[in-house]
C-alpha positions in Angstrom: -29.2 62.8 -49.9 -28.0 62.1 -53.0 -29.4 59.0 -55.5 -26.6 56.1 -55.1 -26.3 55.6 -59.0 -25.2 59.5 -59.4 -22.4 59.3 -56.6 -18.8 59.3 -58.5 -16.7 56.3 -57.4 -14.4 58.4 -54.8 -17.7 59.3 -53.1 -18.7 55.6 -53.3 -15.5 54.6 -52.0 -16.1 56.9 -49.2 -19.5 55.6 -48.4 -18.4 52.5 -47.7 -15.3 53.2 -45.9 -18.1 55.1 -43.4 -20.4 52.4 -43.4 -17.5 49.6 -42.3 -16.7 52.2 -39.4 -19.2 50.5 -37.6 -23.0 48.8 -37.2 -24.8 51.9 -36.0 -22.9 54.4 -39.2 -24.3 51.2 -41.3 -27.9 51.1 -39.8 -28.1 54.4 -39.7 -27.2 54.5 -43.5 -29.5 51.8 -44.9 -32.9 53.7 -42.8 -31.7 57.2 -43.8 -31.9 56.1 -47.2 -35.0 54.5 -47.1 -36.7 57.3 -45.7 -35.0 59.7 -48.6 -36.8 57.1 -50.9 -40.5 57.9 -48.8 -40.2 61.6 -48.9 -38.8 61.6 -52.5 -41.8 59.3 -53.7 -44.6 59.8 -51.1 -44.4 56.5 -49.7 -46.8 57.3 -46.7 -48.2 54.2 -46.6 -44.7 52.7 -45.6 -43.9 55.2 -43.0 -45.4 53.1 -39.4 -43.3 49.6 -41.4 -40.1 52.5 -41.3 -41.5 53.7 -37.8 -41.6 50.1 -36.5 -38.1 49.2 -38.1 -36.4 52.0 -36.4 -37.6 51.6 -33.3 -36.5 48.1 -32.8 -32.8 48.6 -33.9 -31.9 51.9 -35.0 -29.6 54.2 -33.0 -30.5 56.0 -30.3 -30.9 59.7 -32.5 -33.2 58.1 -34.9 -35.1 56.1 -32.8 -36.0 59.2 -30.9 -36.7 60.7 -34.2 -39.1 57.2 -34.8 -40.5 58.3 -31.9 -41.2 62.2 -32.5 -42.9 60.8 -35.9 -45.2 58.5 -34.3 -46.8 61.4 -31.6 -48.1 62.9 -35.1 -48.2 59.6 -37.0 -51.5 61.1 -38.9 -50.3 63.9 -40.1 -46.5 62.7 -41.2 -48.7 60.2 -43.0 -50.5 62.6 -44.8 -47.3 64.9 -45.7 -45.9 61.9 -47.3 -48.5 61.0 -49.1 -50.9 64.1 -50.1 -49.8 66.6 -53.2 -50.6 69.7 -50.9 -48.1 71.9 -49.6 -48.1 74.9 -47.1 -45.5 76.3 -48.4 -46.7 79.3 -50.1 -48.0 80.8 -46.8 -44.7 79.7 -44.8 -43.2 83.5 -43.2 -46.5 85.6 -43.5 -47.3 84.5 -40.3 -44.5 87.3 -39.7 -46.6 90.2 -40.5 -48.4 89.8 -37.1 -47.2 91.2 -33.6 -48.6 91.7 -30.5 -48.6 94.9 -28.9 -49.8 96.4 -25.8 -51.8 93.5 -25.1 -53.7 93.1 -28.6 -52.8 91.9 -31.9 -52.2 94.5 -34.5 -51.1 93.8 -38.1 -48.5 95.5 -39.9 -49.0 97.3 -43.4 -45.8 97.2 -45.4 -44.4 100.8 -45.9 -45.9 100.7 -49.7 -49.3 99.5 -48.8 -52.8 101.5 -49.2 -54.5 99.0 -46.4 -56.1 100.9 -44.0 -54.5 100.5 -40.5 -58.1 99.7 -39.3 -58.3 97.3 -42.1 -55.3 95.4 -40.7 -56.5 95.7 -37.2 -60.1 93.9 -38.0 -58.2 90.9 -39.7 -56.3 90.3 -37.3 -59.2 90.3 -34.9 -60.7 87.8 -37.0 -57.7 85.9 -36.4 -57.8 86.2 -32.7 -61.1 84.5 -32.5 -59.2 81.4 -33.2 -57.8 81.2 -29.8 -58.7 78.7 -26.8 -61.3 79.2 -24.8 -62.7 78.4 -21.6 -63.3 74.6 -22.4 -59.8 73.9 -24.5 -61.9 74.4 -27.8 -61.3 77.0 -30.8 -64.5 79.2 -32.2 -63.9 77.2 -35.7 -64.8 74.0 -34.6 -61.3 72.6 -34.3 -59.2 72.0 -30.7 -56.5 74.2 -29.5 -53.6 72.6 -29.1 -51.3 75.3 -26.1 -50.9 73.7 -22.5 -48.2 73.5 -20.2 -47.3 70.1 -21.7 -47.3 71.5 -25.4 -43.4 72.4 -25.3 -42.6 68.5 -23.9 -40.5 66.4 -25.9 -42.0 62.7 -26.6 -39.0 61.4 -24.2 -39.9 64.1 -21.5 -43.4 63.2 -21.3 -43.0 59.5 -21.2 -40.1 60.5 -18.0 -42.7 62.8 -16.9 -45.6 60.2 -17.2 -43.2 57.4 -14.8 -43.0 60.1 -12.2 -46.9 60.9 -12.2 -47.9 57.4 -12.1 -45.4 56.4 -9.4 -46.9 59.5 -7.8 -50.7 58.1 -7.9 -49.2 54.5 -6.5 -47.8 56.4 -3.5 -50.4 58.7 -2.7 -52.5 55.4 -2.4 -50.1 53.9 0.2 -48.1 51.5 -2.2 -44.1 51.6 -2.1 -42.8 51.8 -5.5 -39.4 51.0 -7.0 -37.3 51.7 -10.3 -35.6 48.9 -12.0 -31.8 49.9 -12.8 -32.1 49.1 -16.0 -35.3 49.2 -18.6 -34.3 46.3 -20.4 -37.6 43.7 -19.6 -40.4 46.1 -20.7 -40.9 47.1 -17.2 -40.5 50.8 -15.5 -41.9 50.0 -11.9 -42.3 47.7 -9.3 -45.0 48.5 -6.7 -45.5 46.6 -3.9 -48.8 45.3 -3.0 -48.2 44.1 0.2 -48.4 40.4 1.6 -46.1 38.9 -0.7 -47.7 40.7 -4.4 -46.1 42.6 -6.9 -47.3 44.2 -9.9 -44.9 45.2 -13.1 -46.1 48.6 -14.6 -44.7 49.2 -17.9 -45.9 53.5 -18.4 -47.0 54.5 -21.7 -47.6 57.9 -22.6 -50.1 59.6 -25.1 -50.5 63.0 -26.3 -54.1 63.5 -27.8 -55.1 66.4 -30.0 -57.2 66.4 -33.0 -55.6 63.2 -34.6 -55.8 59.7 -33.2 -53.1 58.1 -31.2 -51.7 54.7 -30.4 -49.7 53.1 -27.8 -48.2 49.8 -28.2 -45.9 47.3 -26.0 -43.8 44.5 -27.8 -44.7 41.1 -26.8 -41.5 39.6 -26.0 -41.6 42.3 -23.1 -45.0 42.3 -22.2 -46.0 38.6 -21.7 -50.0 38.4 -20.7 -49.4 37.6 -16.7 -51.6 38.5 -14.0 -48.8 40.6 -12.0 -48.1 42.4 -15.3 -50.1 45.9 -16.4 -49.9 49.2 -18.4 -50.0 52.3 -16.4 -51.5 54.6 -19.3 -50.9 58.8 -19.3 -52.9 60.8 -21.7 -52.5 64.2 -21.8 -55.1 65.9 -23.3 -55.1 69.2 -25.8 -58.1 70.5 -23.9 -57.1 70.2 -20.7 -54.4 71.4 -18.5 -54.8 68.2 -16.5 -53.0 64.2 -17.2 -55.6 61.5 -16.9 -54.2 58.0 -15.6 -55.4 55.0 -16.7 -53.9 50.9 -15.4 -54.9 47.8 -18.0 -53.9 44.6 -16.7 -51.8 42.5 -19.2 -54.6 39.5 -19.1 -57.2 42.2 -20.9 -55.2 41.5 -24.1 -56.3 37.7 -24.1 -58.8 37.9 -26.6 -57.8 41.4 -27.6 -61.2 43.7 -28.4 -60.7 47.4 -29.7 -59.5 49.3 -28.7 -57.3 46.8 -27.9 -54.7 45.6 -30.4 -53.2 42.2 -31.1 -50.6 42.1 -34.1 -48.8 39.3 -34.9 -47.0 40.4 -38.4 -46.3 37.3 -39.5 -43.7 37.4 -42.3 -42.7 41.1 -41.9 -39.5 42.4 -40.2 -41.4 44.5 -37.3 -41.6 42.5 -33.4 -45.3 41.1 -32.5 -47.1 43.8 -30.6 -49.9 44.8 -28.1 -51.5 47.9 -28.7 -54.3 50.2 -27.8 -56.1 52.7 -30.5 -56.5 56.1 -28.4 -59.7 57.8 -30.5 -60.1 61.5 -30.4 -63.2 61.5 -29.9 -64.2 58.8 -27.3 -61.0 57.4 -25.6 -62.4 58.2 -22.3 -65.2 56.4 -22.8 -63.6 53.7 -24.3 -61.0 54.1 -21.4 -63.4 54.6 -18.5 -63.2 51.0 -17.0 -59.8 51.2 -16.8 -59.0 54.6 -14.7 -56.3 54.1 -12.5 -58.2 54.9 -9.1 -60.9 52.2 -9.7 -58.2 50.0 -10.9 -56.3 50.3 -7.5 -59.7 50.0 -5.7 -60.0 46.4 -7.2 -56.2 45.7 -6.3 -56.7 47.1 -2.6 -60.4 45.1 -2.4 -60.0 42.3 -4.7 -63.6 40.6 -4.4 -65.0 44.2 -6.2 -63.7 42.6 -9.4 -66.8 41.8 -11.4 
């Protein structure tokens, strides 16, 4: 994208006849831009304000595109912000093949390298592979399960089926608004006269952070109302479910969130800090089997 001041005036001229065209080609203009002016002058610290911004208005492309940044929020961040660069390495990962069922490396045609040579770096590469427990031999978490290849939108659909799935499998009839327009994706049916309205959230949880939040103007803090959380973890090939009634947010703790941002464009939120390292624990009072326990049997509830 080109700076506006070095545009000639037919190209100006044309840039506003596209922008009048209509107030998505105009939104989709002014966020563009902004985000030009973040990459161009590592503006990380404004990407979550952009995030937020495009999110609540933008159209539908680049509010998926919002939401594809905010699964890796961390390391976006840090690509905007940080001097270091991979590039000098990108395409050598093309020197590597597998073959018969073990990595070999491939000398170039004008190399003295030993085949051997090549052979015992790239079993020093292979090392760095997931084992038994999800974790690599370096230290760090591999990252390759049947969910790896999911799109942000097809594991938030993905995360509505599985939870309507739990609701059923514990006797509860379940229904799908027609339209997502209150902050609510399902209605189960407690039985004599009770309802509860699940809004899903989804997180994917690697070796960064995550965080899940629901505007307040859809999420008022009512006992009928809950979040049905998925995570699905790098380690594991297996979701864990998690329900938080909407009341826990009165008096927000962390890892609960509560953010008002008074004077700022971005919609008050509710949110929920997922930490690498201990979200289960932090999430364990909340699993979605002891929370239906309490729903079926509600004198449990300490």
């Amino acid at each position: 994208m080109r700076p506006r001041d070095t545009l000639t005036d037919h190209l100006e001229e044309q840039l506003l006849q596209v922008r009048l065209a209509g107030r998505d080609i105009t939104r989709a203009c002014d966020l563009a831009r902004v985000f030009h002016e973040l990459v161009r002058h590592r503006r990380g610290d404004q990407l979550l304000e952009w995030i937020r911004e495009a999110e609540q208005d933008a159209p539908a492309p680049i509010r998926s595109f919002a939401g594809f940044l905010r699964q890796d929020l961390d390391a976006v961040t840090a690509g905007l912000t940080l001097t270091y660069s991979s590039g000098v390495v990108e395409g050598h990962i093309n020197r590597l093949r597998r073959s018969s069922g073990r990595c070999t490396a491939v000398a170039p045609s004008n190399s003295s390298v030993p085949a051997s040579y090549c052979d015992r770096e790239v079993q020093d590469i292979a090392v760095v592979a997931k084992g038994p427990d999800g974790m690599r031999e370096d230290g760090g978490q591999a990252e390759t399960n049947r969910w790896t290849a999911a799109s942000p939108a097809m594991l938030g659909a993905a995360a509505e089926l599985l939870v309507a799935a739990e609701f059923a499998l514990a006797g509860y009839q379940v229904y799908e608004p027609l339209a997502d327009d209150r902050g609510v994706d399902l209605l189960v049916d407690l039985g004599a006269g009770r309802h509860l309205l699940v809004q899903v959230k989804s997180a994917r949880l690697g070796e960064r952070d995550s965080y899940v939040f629901m505007r307040k103007k859809y999420f008022p803090l009512e006992a009928h109302r809950a979040v049905a959380l998925v995570v699905f973890p790098a380690a594991s090939d297996r979701p864990e479910f998690f329900l938080i009634p909407a009341t826990t947010w009165l008096g927000a703790q962390p890892p609960l969130t509560d953010y008002d941002y008074e004077g700022r464009k971005s919609d008050p939120e509710y949110g929920l800090v997922l930490h690498r390292r201990r979200w289960r624990e932090d999430l364990a009072e909340w699993s979605l089997r002891a929370q239906i326990n309490v729903i079926r049997h509600p004198e449990s509830r300490s």
